[in-house]
C-alpha positions as a printed NumPy array, in Angstrom:
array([[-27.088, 145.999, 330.072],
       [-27.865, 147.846, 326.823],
       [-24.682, 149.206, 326.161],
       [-23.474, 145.254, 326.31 ],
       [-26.089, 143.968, 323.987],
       [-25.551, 146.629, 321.897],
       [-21.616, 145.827, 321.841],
       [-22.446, 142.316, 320.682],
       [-24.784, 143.248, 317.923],
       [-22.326, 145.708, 316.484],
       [-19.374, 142.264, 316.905],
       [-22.116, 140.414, 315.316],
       [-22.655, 142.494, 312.324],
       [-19.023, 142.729, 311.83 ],
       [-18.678, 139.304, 311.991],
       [-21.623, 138.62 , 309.251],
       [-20.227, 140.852, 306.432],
       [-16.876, 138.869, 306.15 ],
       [-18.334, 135.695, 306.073],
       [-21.252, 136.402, 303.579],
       [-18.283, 137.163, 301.444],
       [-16.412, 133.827, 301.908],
       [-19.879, 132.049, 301.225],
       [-20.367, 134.346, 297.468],
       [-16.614, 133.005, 296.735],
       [-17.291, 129.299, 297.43 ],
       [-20.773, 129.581, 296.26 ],
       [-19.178, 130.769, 292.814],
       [-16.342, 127.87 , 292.782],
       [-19.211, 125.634, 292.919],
       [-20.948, 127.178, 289.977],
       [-17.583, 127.375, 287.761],
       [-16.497, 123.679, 289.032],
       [-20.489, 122.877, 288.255],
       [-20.209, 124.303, 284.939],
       [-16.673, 122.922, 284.015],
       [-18.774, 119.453, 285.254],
       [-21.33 , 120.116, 282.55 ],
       [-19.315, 120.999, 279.696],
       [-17.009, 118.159, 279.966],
       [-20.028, 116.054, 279.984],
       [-21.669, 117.888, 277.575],
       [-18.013, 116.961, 275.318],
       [-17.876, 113.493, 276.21 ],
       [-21.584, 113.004, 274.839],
       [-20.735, 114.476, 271.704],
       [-17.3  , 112.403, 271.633],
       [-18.864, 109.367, 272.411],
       [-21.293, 109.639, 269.388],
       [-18.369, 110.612, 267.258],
       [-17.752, 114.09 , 266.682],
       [-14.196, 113.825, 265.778],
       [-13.498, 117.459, 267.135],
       [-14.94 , 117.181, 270.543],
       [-12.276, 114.012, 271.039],
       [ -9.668, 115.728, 270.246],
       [-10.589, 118.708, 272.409],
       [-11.268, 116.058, 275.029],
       [ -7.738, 114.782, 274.557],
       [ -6.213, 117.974, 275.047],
       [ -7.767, 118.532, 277.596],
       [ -6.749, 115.299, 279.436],
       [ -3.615, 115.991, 278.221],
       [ -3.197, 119.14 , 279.99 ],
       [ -5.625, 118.617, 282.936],
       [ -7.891, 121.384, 281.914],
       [-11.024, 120.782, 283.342],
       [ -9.972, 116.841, 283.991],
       [ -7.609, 115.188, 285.987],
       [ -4.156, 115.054, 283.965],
       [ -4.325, 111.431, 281.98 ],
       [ -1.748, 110.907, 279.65 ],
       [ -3.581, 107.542, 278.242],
       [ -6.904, 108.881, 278.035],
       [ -5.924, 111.934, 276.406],
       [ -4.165, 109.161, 273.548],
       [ -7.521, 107.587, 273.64 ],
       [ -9.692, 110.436, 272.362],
       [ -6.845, 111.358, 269.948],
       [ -6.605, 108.191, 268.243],
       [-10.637, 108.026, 268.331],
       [-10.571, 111.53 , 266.705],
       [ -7.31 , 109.832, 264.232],
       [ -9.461, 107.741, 262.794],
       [-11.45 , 109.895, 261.361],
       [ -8.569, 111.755, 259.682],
       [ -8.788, 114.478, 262.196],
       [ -5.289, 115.896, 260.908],
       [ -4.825, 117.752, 264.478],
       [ -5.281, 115.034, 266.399],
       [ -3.153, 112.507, 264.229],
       [ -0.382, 114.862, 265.009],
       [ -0.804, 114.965, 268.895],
       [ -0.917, 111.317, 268.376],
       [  2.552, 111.437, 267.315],
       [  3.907, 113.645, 269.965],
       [  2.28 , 111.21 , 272.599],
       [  4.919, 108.09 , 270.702],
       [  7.983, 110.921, 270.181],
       [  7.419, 111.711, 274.19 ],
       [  6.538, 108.377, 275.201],
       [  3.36 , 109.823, 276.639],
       [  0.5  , 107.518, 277.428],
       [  2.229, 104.733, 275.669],
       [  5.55 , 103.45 , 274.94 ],
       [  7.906, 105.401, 273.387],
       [  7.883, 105.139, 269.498],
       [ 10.252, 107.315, 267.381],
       [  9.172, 104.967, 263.949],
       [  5.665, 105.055, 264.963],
       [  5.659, 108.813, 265.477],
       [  7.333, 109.596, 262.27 ],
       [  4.853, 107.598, 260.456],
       [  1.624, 109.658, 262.658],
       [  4.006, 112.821, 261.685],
       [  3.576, 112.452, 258.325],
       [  0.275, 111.305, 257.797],
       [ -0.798, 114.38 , 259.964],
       [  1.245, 116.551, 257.957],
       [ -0.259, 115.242, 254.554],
       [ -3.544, 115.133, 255.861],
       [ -3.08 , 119.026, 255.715],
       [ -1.967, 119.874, 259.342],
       [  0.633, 122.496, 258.43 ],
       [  1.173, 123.629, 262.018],
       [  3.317, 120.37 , 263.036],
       [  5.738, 121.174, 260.519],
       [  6.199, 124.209, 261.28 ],
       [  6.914, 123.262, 265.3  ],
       [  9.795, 120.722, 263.878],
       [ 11.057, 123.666, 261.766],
       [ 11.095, 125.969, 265.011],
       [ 12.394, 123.007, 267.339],
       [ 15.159, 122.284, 264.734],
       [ 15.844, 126.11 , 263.753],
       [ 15.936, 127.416, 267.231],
       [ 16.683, 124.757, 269.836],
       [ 18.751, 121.88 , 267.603],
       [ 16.203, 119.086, 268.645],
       [ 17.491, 115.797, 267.385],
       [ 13.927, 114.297, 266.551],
       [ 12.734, 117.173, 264.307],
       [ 16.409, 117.586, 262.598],
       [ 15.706, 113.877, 261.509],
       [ 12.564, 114.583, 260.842],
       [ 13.028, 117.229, 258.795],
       [ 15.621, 115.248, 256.84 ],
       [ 12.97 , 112.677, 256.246],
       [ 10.317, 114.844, 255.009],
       [ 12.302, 116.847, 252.743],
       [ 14.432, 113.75 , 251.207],
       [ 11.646, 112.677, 250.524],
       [  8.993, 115.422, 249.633],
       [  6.247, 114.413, 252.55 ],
       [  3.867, 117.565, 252.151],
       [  6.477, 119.746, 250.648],
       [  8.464, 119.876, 247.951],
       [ 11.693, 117.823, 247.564],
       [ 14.474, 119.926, 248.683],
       [ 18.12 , 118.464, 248.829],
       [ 19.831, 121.205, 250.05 ],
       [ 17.296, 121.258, 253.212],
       [ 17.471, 117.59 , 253.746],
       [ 21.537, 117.722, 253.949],
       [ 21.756, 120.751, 255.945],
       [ 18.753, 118.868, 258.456],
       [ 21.157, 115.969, 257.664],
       [ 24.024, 117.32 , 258.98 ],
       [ 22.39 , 118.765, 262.261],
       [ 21.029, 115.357, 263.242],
       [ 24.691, 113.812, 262.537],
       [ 26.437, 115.997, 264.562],
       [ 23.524, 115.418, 267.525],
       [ 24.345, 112.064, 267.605],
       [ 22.168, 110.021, 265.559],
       [ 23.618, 107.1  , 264.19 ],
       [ 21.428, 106.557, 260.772],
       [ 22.431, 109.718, 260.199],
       [ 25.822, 109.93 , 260.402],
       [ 25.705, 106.662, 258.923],
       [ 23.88 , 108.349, 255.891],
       [ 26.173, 111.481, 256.152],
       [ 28.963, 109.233, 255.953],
       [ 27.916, 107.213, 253.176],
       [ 26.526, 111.158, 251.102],
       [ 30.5  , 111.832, 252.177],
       [ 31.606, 108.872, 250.352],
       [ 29.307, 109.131, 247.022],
       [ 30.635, 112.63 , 246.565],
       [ 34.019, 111.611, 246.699],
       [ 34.993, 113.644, 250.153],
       [ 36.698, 111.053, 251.386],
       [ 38.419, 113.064, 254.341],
       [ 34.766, 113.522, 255.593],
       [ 33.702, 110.219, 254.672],
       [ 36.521, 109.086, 257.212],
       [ 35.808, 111.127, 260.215],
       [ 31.913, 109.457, 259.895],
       [ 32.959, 106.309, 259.502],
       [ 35.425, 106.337, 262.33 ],
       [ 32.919, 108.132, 264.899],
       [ 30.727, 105.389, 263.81 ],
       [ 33.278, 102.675, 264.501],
       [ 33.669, 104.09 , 267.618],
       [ 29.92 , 103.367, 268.62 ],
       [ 30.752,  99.403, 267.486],
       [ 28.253, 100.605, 264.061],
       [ 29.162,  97.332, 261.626],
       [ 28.545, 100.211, 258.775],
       [ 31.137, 102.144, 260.579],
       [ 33.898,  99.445, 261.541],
       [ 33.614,  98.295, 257.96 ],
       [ 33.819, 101.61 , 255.707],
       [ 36.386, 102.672, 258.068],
       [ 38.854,  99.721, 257.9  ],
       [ 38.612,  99.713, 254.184],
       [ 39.492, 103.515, 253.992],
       [ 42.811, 102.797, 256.288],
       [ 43.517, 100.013, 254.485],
       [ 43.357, 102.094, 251.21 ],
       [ 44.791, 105.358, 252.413],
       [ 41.136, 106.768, 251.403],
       [ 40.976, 110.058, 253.076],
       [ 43.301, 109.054, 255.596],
       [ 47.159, 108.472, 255.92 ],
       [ 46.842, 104.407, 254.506],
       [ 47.726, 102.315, 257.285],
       [ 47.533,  98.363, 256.227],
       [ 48.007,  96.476, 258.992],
       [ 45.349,  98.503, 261.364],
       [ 42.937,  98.429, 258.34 ],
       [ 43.287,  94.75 , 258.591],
       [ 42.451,  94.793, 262.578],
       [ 39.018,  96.809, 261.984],
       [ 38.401,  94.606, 258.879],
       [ 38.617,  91.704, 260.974],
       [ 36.234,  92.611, 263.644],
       [ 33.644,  93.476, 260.62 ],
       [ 33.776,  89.91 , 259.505],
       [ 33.685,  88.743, 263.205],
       [ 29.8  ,  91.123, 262.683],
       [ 29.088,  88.511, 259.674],
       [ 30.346,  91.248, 256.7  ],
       [ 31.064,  89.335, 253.89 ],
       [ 32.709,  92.554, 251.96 ],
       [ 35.03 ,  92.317, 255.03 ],
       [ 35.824,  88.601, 254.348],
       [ 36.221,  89.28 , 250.362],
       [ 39.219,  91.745, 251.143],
       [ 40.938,  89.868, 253.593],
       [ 40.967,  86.616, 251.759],
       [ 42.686,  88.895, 248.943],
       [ 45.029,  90.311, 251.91 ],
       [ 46.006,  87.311, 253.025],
       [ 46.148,  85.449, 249.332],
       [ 48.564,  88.384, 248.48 ],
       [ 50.4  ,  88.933, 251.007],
       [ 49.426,  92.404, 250.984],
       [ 49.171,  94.104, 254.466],
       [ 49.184,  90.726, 257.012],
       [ 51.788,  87.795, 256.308],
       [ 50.61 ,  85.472, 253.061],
       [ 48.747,  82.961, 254.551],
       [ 46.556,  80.713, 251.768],
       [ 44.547,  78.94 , 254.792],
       [ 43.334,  82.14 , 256.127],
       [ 42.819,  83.373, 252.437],
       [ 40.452,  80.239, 251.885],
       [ 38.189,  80.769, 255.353],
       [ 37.576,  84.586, 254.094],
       [ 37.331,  83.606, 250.515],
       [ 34.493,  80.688, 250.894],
       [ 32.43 ,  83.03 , 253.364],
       [ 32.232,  85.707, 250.479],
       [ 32.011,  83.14 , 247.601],
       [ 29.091,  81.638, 249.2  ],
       [ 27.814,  85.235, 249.559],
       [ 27.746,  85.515, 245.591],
       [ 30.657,  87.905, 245.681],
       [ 32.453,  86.855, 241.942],
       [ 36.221,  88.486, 242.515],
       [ 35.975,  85.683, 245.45 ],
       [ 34.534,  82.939, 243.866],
       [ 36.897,  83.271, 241.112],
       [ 40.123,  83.154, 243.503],
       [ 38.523,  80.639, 245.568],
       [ 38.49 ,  78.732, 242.411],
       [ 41.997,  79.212, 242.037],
       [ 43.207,  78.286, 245.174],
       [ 41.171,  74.909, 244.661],
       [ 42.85 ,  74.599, 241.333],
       [ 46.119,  75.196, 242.56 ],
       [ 45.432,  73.42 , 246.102],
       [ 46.984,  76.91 , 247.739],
       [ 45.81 ,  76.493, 251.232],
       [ 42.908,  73.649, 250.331],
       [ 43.498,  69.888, 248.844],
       [ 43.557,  70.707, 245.305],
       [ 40.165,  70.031, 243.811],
       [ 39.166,  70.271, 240.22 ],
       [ 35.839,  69.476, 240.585],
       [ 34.989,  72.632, 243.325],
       [ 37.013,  74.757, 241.089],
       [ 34.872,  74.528, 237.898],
       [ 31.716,  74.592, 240.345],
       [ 33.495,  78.079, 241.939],
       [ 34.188,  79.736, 238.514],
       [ 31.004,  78.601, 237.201],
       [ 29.349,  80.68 , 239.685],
       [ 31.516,  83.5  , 239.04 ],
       [ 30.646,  83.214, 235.135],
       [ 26.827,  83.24 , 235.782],
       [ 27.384,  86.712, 238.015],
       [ 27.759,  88.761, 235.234],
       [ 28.898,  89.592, 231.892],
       [ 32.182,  91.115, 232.958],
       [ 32.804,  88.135, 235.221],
       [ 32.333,  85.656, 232.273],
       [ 34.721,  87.623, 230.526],
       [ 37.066,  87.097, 233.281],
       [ 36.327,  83.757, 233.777],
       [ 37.203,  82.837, 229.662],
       [ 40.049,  84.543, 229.761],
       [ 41.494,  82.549, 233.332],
       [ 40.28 ,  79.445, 231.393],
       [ 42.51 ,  79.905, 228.283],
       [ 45.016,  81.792, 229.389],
       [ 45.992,  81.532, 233.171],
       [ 45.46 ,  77.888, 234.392],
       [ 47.733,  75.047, 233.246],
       [ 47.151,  72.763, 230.909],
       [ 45.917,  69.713, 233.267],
       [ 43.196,  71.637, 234.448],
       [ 42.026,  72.835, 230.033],
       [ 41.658,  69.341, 229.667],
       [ 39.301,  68.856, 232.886],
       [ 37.523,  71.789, 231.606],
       [ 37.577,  70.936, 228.   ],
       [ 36.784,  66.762, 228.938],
       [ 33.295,  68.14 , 230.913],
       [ 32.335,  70.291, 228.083],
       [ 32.921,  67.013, 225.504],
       [ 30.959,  65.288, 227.949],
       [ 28.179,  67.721, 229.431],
       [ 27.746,  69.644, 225.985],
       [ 28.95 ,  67.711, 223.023],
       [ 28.467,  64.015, 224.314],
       [ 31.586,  62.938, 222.992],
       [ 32.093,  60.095, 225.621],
       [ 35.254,  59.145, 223.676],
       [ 36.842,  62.286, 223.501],
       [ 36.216,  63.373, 226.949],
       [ 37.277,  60.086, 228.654],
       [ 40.618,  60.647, 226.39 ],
       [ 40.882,  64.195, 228.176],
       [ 40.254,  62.924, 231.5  ],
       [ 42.695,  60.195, 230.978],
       [ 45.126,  63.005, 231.083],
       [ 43.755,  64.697, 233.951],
       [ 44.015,  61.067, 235.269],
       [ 47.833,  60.368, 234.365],
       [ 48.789,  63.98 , 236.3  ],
       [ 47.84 ,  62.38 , 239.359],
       [ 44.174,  64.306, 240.005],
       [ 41.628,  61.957, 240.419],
       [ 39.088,  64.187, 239.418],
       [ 40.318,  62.27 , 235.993],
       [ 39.115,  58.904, 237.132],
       [ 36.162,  60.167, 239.021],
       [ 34.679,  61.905, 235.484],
       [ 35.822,  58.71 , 233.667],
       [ 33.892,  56.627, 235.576],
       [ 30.797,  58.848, 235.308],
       [ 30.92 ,  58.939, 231.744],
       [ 31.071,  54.896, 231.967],
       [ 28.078,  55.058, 234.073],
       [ 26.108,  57.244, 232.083],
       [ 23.483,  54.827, 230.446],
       [ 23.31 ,  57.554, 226.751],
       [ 26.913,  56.262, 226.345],
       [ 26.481,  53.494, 224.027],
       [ 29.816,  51.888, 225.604],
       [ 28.475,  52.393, 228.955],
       [ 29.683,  49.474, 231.331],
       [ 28.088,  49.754, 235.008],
       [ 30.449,  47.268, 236.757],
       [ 33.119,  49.156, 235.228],
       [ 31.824,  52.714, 236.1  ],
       [ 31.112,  51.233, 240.089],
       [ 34.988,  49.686, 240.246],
       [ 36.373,  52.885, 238.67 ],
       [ 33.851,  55.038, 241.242],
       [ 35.142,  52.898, 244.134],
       [ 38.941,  53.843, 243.817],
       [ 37.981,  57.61 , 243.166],
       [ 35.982,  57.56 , 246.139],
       [ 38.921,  56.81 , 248.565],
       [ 39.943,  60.683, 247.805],
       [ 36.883,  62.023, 245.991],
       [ 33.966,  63.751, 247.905],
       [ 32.528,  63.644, 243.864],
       [ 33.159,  60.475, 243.613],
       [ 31.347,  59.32 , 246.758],
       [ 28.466,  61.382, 245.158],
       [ 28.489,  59.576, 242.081],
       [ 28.602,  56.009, 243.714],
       [ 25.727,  56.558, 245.813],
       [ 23.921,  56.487, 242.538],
       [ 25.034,  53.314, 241.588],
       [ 24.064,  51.554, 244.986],
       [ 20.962,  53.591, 244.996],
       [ 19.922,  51.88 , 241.72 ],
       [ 21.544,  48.628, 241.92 ],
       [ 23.941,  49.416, 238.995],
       [ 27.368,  47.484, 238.555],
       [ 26.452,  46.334, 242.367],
       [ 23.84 ,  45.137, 244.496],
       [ 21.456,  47.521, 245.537],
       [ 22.097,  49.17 , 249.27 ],
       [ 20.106,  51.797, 249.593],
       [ 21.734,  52.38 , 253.285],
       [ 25.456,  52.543, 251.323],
       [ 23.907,  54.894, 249.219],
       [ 23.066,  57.16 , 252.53 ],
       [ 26.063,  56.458, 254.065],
       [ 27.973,  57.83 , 250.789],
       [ 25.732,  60.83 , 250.739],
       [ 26.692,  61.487, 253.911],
       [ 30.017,  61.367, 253.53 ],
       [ 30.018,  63.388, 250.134],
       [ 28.518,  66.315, 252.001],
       [ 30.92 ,  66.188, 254.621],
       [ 33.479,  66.218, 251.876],
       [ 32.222,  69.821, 250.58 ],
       [ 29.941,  68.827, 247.688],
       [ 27.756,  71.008, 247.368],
       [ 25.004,  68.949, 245.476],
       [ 25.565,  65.837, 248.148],
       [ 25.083,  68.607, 250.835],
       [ 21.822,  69.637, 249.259],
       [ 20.428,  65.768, 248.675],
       [ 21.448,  65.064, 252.526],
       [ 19.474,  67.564, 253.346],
       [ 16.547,  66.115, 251.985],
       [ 17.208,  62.733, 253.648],
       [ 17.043,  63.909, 256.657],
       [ 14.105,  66.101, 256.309],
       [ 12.096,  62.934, 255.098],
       [ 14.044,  60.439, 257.495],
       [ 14.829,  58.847, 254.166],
       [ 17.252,  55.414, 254.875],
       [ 18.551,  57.772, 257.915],
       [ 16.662,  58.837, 261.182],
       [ 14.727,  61.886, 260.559],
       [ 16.807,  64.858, 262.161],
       [ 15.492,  68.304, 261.128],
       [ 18.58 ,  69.95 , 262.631],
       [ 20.923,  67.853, 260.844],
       [ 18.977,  68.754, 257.644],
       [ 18.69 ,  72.655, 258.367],
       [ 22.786,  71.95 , 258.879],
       [ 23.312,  70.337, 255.078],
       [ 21.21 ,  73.014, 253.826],
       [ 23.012,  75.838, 254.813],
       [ 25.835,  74.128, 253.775],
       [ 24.274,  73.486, 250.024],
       [ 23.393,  77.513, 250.058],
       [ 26.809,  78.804, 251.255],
       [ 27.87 ,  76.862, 247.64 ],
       [ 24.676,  77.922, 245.739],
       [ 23.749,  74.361, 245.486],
       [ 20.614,  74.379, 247.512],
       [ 17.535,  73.171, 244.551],
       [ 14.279,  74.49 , 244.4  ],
       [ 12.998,  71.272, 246.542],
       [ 15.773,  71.593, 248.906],
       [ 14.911,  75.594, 249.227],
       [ 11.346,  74.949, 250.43 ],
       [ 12.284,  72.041, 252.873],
       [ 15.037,  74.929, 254.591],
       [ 11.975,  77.453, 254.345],
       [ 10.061,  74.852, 256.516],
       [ 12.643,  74.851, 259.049],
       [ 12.578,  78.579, 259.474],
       [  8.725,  78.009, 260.024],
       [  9.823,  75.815, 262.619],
       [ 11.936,  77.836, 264.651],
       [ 14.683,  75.09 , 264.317],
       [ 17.487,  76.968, 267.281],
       [ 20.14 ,  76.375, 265.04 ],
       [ 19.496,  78.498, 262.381],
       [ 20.813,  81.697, 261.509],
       [ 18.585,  84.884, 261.34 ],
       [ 15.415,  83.647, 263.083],
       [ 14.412,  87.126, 263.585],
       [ 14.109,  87.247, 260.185],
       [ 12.908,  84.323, 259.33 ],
       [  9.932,  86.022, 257.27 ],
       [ 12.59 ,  87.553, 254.878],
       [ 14.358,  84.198, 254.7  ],
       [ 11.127,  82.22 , 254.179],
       [ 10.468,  84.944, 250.715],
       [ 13.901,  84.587, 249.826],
       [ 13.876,  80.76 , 249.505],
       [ 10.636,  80.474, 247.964],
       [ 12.436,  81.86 , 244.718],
       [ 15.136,  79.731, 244.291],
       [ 14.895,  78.293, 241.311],
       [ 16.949,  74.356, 240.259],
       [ 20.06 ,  75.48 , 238.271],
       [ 22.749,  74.26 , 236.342],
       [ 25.588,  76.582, 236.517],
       [ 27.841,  74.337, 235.201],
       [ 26.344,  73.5  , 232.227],
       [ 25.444,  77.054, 231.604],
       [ 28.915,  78.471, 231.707],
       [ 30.341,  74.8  , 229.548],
       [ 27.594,  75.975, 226.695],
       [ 29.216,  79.128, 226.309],
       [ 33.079,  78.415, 226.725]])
């Protein structure tokens, strides 16, 4: 019996020493875990009163899961708490929580902008990861970054030769601003072999910057063998994309013959989208195929408007515009041109009603039309209102400027009873006609629901119209501005309505007309 007993004290002793050992370990886990309790409370005290360091040491800590369980959004919390107090660290693991898409949504403009303030506010060590990233892995994000700051000098100095090689890098990774910009640096430097191979990569990726530069370099033979016709093609699916460069060389393709068939309709449609984008060479041919009537009803009166806008462009456009004046246009049209100046400038009703007589007797009725507005015009000492309305009323059978003019006379009861809902009618009418001013004045009847039912859509519509022909007034510019603050469906860049809304508040009531007759 005592050799047994003795047996299980000696199995019981061996038994103890193993597990005394497992109890030190666990008893020591619990310390450390104890410990690791108390310091991250002890850190979220000290964050929570606003020690800027302690949250950002708590965010990287939840960023990691040191200490913490792993929390991506908590970790952003204490960073951006820590942020606003410039902590320049934490600013920049801000950043890399929007470059990542960690804890939030992913944010490459955001994290640029948390990039650089970190890097200004003296954090030195973020650049240096983009330059190491860039250097030694080719990381898209820090080549454009890199780019950035060094284009621009963002806590370094301005280095060009940095920025295009970082340029370059992020190109060839992929990123379309850059290769757009790498294109375009091609371009300006006159490489236009490069220029091409951008601009057609870009085309490639349906980039409107792309399609466009690319088209016009075929269609040149810039930096490629020229090819005309398949210029044409890529210029036409830039002004499908709204480009109105696109539209300015194909209505000079198609006016000329030059690369598709001659074709003075389709010159026209491309021609009035750039004129009414304030692009002169267009406005200037537009005004000549009014003049002419090459692919349009010839029209005096939209061809003086069109070349007026040209002349008030610039001073190498007025130039141009003189010299088509007196030298290219035929003689019908110098004595429309000459008869408006006698009676917009001079007041010479005589003299100008003897020029328009002319324009009359060549069979353009933009002759009687003026005639009967200088009858109408109540400073003309031999005005005659019943005369100016009968004259009016045989223009306007043709006229959209006639129509325009009439209104006036119902509107006031002049040379005819007053009918304010003719007057309306003729408005109407005149806008659908192409007048530009008419467009602009319907536009304000139906924003008031003035003698018409008030139709803000309708109005938005006439507005446009007005703007595409730089008619649209002052007035008229604040009632469209309205519309955008609306959200009226219909209109055109409602995503940028802001931009549009700034944009129309400084349109100012102009005279073109009488600006470029003054100086003829």
């Amino acid at each position: 019996m005592k050799k047994v007993h003795l047996m299980i004290l000696a199995m019981a002793a061996m038994m103890l020493c193993p597990m005394s050992g497992m109890a030190q370990k666990k008893q020591k886990k619990q310390t450390v875990q104890t410990e690791q309790k108390d310091t991250v409370a002890i850190l979220t005290e000290r964050a929570q009163k606003g020690d800027d360091k302690a949250q950002n040491t708590l965010g990287n800590w939840y960023y990691t899961g040191k200490f913490v369980k792993q929390d991506y959004e908590t970790a952003l919390k204490y960073w951006a708490l820590s942020a606003k107090q410039n902590n320049a660290e934490a600013i920049g693991n801000m950043a890399m929580c929007y470059q990542l898409g960690r804890g939030t949504k992913a944010d490459s403009t955001m994290a640029v902008k948390l990039y650089e303030k970190a890097i200004t506010s003296g954090n030195k060590a973020v650049l240096q990861q983009h330059v190491d990233l860039a250097d030694k892995k080719n990381n898209l994000f820090s080549n454009v970054f890199l780019h950035h700051i060094y284009q621009n000098g963002i806590g370094v100095a301005r280095d060009q030769a940095k920025a295009q090689q970082y340029l370059k890098k992020a190109a060839e990774g992929g990123d379309v601003n850059c290769m757009r910009q790498q294109a375009i640096l091609s371009l300006n430097n006159k490489d236009t072999k490069e220029s091409a191979k951008w601009f057609k990569k870009l085309a490639d990726k349906n980039d409107p910057t792309g399609i466009y530069y690319y088209g016009y370099q075929l269609y040149k033979g810039m930096g490629v063998t020229q090819d005309k016709e398949k210029g044409v093609e890529y210029l036409k699916r830039s002004a499908r994309q709204h480009n109105p460069n696109a539209h300015r060389l194909l209505g000079k393709a198609y006016y000329e013959g030059d690369g598709v068939e001659q074709d003075y309709t389709e010159a026209v449609s491309h021609l009035k989208v750039a004129a009414g984008a304030k692009l002169g060479e267009s406005q200037m041919l537009l005004a000549k195929c009014y003049m002419n009537g090459q692919g349009i009803a010839k029209d005096y009166d939209q061809a003086v408007q069109w070349l007026a806008e040209a002349f008030c462009q610039n001073s190498k456009l007025a130039e141009q515009v003189e010299q088509f004046v007196s030298d290219e246009t035929d003689e019908t049209f110098k004595n429309y041109v000459e008869g408006l100046k006698e009676y917009y400038v001079d007041k010479d009703y005589e003299d100008a009603i003897k020029l328009f007589k002319k324009v009359d007797k060549a069979k353009n009725v933009e002759g009687i039309t003026m005639q009967g507005v200088c009858l109408a015009d109540t400073e003309n000492a031999k005005h005659n209102d019943k005369k100016a309305f009968k004259t009016l009323t045989a223009a306007a059978e043709s006229s959209a400027a006639a129509k325009y003019y009439l209104a006036q006379l119902y509107q006031e009861g002049r040379g005819t009873e007053k009918d304010v809902k003719k007057a309306a009618d003729l408005i109407v009418k005149a806008a659908d006609g192409d007048n530009g001013y008419a467009q602009a004045l319907a536009g304000d009847m139906y924003f008031e629901g003035k003698n018409v039912t008030q139709d803000y859509v309708k109005a938005a519509e006439y507005y446009l119209k007005a703007e595409a022909q730089s008619k649209l007034n002052a007035q008229s510019a604040k009632n469209l501005a309205k519309c955008y603050q609306m959200s009226i469906s219909s209109l055109p860049d409602l995503k940028k309505s802001d931009e549009r809304i700034e944009a129309l508040g400084k349109v100012r009531t102009e005279n073109h007309l009488l600006d470029m007759l003054k100086k003829l």
